[in-house]
Backbone as a chain_set.jsonl record, in Angstrom:
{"seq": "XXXXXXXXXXXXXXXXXXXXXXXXXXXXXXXXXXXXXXXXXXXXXXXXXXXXXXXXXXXXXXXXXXXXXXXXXXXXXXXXXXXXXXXXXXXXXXXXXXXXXXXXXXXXXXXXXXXXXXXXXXXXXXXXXXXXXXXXXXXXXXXXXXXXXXXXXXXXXXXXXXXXXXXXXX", "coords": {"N": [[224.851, 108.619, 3.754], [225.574, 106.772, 6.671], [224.726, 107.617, 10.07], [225.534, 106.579, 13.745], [223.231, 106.821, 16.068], [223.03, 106.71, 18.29], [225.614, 107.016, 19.076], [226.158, 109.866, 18.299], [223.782, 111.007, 20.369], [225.033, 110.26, 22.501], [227.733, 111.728, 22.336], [226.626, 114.121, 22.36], [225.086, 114.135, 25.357], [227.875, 113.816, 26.411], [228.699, 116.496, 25.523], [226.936, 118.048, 27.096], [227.295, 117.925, 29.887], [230.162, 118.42, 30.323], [229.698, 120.898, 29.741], [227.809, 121.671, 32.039], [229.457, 120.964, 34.233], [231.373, 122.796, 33.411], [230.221, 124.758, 33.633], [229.609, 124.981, 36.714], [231.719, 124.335, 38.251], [233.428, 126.235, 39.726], [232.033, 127.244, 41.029], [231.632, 128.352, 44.619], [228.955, 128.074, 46.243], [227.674, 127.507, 49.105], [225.499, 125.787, 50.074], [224.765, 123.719, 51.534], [225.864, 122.042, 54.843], [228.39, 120.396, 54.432], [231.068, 118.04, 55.023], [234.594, 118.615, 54.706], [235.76, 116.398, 53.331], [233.527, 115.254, 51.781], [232.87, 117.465, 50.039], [235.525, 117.515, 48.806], [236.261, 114.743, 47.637], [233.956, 115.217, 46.097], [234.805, 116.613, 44.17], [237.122, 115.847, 43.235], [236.435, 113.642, 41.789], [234.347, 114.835, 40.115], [236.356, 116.407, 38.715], [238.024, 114.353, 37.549], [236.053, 113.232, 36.17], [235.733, 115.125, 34.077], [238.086, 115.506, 32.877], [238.036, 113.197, 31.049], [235.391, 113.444, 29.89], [236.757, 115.412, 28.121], [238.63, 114.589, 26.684], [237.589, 112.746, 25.05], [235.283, 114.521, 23.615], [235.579, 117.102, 21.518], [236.412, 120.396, 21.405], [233.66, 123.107, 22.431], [234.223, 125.028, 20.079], [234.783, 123.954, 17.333], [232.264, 122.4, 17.324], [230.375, 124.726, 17.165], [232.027, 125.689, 14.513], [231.278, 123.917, 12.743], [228.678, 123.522, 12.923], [226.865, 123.291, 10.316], [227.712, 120.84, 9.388], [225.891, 117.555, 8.659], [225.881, 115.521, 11.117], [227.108, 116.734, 12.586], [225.082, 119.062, 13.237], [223.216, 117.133, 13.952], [223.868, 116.255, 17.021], [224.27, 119.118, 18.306], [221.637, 119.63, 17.867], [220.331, 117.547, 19.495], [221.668, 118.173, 21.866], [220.689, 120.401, 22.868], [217.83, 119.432, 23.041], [218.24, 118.021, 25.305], [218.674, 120.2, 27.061], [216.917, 121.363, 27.053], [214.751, 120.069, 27.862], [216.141, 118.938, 30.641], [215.536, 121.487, 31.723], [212.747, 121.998, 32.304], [212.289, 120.522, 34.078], [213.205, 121.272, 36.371], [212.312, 123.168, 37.734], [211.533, 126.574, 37.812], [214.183, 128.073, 39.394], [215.01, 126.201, 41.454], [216.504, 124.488, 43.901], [219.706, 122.576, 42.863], [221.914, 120.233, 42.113], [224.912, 120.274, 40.321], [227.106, 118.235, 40.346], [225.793, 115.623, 41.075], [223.435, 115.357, 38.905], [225.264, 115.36, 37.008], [226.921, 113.025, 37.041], [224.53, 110.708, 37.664], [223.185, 111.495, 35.298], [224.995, 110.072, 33.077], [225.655, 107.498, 34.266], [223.431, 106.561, 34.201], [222.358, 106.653, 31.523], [225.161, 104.88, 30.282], [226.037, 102.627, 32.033], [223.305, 101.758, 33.126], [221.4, 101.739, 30.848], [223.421, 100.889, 28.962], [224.813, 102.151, 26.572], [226.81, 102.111, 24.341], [229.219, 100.556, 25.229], [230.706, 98.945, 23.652], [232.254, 100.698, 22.635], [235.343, 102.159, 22.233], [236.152, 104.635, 22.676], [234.423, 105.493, 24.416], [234.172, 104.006, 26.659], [235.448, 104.508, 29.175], [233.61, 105.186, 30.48], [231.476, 103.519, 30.221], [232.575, 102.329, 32.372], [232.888, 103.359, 34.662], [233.18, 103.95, 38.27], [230.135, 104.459, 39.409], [229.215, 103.513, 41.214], [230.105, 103.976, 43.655], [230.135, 106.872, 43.917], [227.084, 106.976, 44.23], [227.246, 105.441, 46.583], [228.69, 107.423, 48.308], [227.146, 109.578, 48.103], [223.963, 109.179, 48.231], [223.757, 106.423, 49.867], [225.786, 106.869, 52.209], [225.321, 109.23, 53.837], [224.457, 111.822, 55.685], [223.235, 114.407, 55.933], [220.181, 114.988, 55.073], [218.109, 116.925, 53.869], [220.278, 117.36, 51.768], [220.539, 114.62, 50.543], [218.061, 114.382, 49.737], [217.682, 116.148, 47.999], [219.769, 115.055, 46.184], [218.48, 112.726, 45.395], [216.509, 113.63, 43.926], [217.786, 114.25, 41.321], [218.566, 112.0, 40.095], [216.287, 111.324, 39.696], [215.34, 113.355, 37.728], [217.304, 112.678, 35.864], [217.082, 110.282, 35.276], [214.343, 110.46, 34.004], [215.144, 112.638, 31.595], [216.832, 110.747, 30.497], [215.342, 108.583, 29.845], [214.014, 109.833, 28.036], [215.541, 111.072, 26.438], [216.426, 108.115, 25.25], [214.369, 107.249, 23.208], [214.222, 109.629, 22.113], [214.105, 110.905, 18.259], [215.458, 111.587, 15.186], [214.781, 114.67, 13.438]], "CA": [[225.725, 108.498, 4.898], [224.48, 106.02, 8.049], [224.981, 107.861, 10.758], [225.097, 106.073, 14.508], [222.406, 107.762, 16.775], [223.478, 106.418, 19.876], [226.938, 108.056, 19.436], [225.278, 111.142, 18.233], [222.894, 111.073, 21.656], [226.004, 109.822, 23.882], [228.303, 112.822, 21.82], [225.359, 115.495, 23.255], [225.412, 114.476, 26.583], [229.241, 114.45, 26.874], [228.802, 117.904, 25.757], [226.338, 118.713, 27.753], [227.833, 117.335, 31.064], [231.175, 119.34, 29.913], [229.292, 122.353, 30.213], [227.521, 121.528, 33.375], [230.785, 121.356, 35.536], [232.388, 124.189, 33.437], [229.4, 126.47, 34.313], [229.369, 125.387, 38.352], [233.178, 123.772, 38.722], [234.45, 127.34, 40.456], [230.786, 127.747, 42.45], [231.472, 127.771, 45.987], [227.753, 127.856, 46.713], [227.877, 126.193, 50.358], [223.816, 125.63, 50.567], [224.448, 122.503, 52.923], [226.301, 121.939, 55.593], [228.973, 118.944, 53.826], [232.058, 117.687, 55.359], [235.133, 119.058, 53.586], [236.152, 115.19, 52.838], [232.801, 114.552, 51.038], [233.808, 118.46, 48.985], [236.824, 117.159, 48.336], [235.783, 113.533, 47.238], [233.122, 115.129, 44.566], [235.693, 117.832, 43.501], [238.172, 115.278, 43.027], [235.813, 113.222, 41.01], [234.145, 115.859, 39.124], [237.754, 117.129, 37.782], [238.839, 113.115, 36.802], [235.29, 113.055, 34.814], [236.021, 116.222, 33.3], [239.414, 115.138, 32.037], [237.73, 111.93, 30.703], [234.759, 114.167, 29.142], [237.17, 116.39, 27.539], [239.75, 113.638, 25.791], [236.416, 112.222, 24.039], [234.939, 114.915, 22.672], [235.99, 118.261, 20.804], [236.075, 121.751, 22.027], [233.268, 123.566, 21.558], [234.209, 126.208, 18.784], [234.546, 122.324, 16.535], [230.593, 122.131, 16.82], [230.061, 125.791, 16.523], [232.604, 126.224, 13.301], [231.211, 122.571, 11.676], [227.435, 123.398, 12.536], [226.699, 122.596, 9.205], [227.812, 119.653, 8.86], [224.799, 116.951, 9.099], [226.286, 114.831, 12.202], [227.451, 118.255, 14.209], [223.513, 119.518, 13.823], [222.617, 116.719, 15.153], [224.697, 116.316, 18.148], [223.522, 120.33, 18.586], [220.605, 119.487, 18.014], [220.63, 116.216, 20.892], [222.316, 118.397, 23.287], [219.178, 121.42, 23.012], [216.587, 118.783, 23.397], [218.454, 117.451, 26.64], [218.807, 121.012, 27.61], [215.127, 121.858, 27.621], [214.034, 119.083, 29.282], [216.495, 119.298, 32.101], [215.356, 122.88, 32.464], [211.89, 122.245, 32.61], [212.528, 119.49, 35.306], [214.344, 122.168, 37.109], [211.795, 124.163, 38.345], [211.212, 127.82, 38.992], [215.268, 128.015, 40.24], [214.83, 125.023, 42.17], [218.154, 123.904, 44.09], [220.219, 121.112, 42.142], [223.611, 119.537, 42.498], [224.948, 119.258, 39.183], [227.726, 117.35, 40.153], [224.832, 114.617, 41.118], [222.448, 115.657, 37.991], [225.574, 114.811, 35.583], [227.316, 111.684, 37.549], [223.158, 110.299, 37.513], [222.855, 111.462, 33.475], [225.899, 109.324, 32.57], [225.228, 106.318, 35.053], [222.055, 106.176, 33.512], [222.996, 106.364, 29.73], [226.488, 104.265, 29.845], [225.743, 101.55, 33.199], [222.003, 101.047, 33.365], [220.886, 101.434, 29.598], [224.646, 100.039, 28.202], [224.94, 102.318, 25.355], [228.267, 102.685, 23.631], [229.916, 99.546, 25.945], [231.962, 98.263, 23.182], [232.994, 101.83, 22.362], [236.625, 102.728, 22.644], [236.812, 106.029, 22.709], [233.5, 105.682, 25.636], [234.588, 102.614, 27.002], [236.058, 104.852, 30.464], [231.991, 106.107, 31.199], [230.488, 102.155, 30.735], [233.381, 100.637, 33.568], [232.933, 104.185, 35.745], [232.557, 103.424, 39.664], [229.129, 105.072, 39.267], [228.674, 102.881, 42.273], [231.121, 104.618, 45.043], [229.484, 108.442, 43.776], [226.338, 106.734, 44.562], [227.211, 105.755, 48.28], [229.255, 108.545, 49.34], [225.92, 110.766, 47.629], [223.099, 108.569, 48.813], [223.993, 105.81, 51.249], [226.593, 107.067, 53.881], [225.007, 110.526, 53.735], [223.486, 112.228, 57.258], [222.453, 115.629, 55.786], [218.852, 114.484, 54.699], [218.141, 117.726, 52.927], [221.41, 116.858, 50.918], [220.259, 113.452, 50.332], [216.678, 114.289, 48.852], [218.152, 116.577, 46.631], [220.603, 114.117, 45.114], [217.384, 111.662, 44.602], [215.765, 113.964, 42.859], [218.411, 114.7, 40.632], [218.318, 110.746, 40.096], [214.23, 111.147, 38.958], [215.686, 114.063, 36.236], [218.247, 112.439, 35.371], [216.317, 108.963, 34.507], [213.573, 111.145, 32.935], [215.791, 112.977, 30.736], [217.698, 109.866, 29.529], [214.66, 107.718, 28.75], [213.29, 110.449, 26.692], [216.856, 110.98, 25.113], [216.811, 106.735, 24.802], [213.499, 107.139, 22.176], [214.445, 110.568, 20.716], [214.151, 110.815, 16.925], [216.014, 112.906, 14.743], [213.944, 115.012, 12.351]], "C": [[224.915, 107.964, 6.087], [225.319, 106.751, 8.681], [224.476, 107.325, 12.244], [224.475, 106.862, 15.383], [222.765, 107.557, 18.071], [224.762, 106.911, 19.913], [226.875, 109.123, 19.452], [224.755, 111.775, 19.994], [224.429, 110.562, 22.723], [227.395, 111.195, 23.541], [227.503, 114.041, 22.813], [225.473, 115.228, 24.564], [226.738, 114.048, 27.376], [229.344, 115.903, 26.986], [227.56, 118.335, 26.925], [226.606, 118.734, 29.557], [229.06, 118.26, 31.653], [230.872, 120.65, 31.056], [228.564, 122.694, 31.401], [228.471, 121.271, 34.103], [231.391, 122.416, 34.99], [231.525, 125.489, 34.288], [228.895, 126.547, 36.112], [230.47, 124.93, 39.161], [233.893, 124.894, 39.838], [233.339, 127.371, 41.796], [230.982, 127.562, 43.744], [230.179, 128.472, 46.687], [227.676, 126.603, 47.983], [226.856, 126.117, 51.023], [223.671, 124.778, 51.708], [226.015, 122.887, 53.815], [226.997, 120.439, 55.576], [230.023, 119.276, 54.524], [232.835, 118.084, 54.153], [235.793, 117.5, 52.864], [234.96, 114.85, 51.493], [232.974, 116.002, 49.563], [234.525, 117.549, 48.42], [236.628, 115.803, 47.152], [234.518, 114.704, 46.328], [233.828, 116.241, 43.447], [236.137, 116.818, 42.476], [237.216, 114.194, 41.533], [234.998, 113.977, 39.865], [235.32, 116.152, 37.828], [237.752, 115.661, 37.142], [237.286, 112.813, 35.477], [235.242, 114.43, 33.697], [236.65, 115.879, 32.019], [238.918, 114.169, 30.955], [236.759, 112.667, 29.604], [236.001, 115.167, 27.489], [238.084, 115.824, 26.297], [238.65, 112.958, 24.389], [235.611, 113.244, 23.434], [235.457, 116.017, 22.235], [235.507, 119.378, 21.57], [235.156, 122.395, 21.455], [233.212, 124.845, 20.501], [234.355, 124.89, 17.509], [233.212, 122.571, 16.268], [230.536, 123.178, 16.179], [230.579, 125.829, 14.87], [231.859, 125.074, 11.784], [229.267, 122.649, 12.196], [226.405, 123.047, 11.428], [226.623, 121.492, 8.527], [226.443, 118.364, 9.546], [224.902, 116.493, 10.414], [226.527, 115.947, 13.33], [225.921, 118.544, 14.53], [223.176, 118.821, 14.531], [222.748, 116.33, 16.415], [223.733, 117.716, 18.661], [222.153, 120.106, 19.055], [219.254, 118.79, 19.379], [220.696, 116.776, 21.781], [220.973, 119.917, 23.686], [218.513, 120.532, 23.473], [216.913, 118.272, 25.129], [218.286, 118.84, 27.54], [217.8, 121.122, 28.09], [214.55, 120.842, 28.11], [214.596, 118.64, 30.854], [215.639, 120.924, 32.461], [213.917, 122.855, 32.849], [211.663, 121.733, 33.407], [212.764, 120.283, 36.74], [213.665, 122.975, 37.362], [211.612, 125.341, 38.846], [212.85, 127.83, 39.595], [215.511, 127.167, 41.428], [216.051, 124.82, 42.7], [218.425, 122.822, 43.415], [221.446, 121.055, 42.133], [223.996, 119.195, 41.207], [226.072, 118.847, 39.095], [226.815, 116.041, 40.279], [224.31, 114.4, 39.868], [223.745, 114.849, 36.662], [226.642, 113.156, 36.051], [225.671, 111.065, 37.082], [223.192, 110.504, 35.509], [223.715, 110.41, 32.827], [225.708, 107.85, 32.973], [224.1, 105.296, 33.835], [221.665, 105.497, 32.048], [224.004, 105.494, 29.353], [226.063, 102.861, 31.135], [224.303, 100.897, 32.97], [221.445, 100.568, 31.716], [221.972, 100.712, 28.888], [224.822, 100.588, 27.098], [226.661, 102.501, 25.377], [229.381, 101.636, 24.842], [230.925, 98.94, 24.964], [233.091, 99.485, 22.449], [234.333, 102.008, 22.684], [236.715, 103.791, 23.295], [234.91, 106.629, 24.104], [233.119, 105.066, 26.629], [234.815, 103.26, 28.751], [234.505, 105.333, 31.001], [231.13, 104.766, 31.268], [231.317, 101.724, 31.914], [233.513, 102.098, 34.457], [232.526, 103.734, 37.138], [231.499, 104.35, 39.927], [228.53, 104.656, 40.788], [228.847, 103.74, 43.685], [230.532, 106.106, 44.615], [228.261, 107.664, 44.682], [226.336, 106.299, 46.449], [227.451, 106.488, 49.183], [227.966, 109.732, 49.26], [224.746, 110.763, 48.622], [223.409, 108.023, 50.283], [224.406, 106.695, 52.702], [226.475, 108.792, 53.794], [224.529, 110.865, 55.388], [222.872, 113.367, 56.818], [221.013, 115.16, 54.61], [218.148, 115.429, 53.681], [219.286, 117.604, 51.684], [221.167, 115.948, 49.687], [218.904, 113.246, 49.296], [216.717, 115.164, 48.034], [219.029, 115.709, 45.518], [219.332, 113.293, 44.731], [216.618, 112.203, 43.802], [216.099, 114.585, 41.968], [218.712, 113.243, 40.07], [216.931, 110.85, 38.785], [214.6, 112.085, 37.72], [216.376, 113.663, 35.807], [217.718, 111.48, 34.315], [215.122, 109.717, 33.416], [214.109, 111.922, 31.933], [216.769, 112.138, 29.999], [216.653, 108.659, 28.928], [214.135, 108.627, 28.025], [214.598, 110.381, 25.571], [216.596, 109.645, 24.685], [215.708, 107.172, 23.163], [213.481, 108.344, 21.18], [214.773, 109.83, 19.801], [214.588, 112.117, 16.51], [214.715, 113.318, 13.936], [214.652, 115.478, 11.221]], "O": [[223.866, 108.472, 6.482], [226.488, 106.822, 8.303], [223.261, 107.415, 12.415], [225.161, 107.851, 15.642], [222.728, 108.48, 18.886], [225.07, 107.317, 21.034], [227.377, 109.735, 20.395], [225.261, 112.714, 20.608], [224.318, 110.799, 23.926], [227.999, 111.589, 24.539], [227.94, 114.626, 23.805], [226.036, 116.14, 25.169], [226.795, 113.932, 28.6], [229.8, 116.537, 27.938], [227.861, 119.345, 27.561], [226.076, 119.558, 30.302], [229.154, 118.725, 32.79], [231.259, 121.109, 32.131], [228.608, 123.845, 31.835], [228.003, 121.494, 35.22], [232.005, 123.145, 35.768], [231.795, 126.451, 35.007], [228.26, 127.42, 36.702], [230.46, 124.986, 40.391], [234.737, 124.532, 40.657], [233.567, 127.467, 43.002], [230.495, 126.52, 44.182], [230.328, 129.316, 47.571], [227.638, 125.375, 47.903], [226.843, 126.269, 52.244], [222.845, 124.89, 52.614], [226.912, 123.681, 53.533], [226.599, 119.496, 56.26], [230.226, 120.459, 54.799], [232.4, 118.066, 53.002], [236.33, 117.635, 51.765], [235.321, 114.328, 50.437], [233.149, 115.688, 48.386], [234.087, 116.813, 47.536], [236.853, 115.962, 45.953], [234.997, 114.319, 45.261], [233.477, 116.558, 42.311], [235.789, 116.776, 41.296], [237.626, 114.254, 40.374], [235.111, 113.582, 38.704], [235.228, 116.132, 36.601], [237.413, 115.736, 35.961], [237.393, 112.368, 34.334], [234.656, 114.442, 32.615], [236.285, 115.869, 30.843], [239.434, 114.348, 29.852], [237.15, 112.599, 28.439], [235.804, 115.335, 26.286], [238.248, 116.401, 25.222], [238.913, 112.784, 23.2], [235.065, 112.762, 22.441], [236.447, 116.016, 22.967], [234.474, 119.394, 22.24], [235.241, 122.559, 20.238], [232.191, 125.481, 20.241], [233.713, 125.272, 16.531], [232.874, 122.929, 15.139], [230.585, 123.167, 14.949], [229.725, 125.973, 13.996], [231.863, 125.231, 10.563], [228.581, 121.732, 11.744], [225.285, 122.59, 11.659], [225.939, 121.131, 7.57], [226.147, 118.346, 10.741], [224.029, 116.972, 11.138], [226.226, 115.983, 14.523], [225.443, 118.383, 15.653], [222.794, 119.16, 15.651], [221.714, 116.032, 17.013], [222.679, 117.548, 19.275], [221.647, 120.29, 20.162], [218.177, 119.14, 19.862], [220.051, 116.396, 22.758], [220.582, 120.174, 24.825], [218.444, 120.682, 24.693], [216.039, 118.178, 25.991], [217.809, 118.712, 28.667], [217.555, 121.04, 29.294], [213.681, 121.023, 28.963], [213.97, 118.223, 31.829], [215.252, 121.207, 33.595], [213.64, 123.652, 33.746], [210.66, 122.179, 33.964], [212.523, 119.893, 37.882], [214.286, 124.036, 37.3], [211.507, 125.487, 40.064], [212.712, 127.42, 40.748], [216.249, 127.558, 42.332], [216.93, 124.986, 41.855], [217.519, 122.002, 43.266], [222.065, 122.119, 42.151], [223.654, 118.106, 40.746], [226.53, 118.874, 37.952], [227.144, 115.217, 39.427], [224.566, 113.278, 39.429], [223.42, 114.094, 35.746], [226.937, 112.347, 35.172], [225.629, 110.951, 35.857], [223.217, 109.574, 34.702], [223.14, 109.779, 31.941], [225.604, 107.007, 32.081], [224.015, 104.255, 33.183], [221.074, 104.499, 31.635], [223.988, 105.169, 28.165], [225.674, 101.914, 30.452], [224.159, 99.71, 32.68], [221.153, 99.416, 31.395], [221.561, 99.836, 28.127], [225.053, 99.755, 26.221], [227.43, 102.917, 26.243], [230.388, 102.226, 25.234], [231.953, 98.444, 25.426], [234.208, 99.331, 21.954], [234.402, 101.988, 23.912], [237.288, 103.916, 24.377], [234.531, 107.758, 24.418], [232.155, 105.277, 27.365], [234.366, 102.524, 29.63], [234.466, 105.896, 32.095], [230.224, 104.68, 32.096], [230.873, 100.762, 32.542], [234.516, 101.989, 35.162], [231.471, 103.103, 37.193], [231.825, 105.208, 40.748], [227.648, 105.264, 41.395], [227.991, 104.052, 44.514], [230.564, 106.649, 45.719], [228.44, 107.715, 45.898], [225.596, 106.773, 47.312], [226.991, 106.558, 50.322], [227.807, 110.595, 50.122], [224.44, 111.62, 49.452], [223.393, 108.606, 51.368], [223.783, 107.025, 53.711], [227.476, 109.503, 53.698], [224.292, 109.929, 56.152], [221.756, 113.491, 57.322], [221.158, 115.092, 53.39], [217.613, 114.914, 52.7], [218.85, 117.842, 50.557], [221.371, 116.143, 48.488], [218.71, 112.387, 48.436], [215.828, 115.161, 47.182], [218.92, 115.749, 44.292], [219.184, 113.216, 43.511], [216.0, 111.545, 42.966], [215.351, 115.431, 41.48], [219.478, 113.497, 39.14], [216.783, 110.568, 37.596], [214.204, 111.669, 36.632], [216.497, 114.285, 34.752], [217.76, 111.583, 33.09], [215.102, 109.498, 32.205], [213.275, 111.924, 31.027], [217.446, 112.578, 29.07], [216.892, 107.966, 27.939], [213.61, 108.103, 27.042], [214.682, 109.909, 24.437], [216.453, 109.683, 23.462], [216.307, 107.369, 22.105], [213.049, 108.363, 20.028], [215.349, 108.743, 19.841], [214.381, 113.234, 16.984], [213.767, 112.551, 13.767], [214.043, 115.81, 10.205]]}, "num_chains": 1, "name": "protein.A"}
């Protein structure tokens, strides 16, 4: 059985993206001092990549129940290795934005590197306005503490997707 690795590796960090807005989507952690427009605007975007996340891949009790199966491990498998290398990025409880950390992981993997562009069913994450997150994040920012947290959720992001690019299964 050929199995494609780049759907595999683009499968893992759907799930893993998933589970990074399910586990901080409610958080009203209000560390900075943001306009409720620019809230609103990453809410609003958060939820529409959710929806988009959620139509493409399977719920996870699917992985869990089909762990077995060769292609689920390694998805599992994909989405651990991304885990532990975001976490070790992640410093000591470090602050991080992971609406930034998973807009930046996707950007990175579907826009800059081009995987899965003729994909159907991943086709809505290569033509994302990755661009307009990026100015309302970066550019037209004023809170400077804000701002140098999103960039360095940028630097983990890129470092955790060129290692994913050269992962090997075992």
């Amino acid at each position: 059985m050929i199995i494609n690795s780049s759907k595999v590796k683009t499968e893992a960090l759907l799930l893993f993206c998933r589970d990074l807005i399910d586990s901080y989507k409610n958080s009203k952690d209000d560390i900075f001092d943001l306009s409720i427009e620019l809230m609103e605007f990453v809410d609003s975007r958060t939820t529409q990549l959710h929806k988009a996340i959620n139509i493409s891949v399977q719920p996870i009790d699917y992985y869990l129940r089909n762990q077995k199966v060769s292609r689920i491990s390694m998805i599992l498998k994909t989405y651990e290795f991304i885990n532990k290398n975001i976490t070790k990025l992640l410093q000591n409880n470090a602050k991080f934005n992971p609406s930034m950390l998973c807009f930046a992981l996707l950007s990175t993997w579907f826009a800059e590197l081009g995987h899965e562009n003729k994909s159907k069913e991943f086709l809505f994450f290569t033509i994302y306005p990755y661009s307009e997150i990026y100015d309302k994040l970066l550019l037209k920012l004023d809170n400077n503490e804000y701002k140098s947290l999103n960039i360095s959720m940028l630097h983990i992001s890129e470092k955790t997707i060129f290692k994913l690019n050269s992962y090997r299964f075992k």
